[in-house]
Structures are given as structure tokens and as C-alpha cells.
C-alpha positions as CSV (number, residue, x, y, z in Angstrom):
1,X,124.1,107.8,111.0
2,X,120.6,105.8,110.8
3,X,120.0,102.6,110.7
4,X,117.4,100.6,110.3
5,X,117.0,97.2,112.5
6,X,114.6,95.2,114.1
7,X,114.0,94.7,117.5
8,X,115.8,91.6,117.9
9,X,118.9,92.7,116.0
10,X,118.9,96.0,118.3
11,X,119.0,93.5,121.1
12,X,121.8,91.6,120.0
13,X,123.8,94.8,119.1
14,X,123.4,96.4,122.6
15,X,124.4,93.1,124.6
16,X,127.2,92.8,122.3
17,X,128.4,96.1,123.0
18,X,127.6,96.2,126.8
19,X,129.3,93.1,126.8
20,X,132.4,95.0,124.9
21,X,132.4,97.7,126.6
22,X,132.5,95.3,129.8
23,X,135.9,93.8,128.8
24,X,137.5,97.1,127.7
25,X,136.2,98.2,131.4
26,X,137.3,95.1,132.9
């Protein structure tokens, strides 16, 4: 899988899913 983003959407992604993978965690 490859996809293409900026640097500001890449940022966004990974705090959403750290902040997922915080509540699964939780």
C-alpha cells in the first residue's frame, strides 16, 4: 500500500492514530 500525502496530512494521520491506539490501550 502507498500513499501519497503531504506533510501536514501525515501529521494529522499519526496523531489520530496514536491518539486511537491510546484509547484502545486505555
Amino acid at each position: 500500500l502507498v500513499v501519497e500525502m503531504n506533510a501536514e496530512e501525515a501529521t494529522n494521520l499519526s496523531a489520530a492514530l496514536h491518539a486511537a491506539v491510546g484509547l484502545i490501550k486505555k
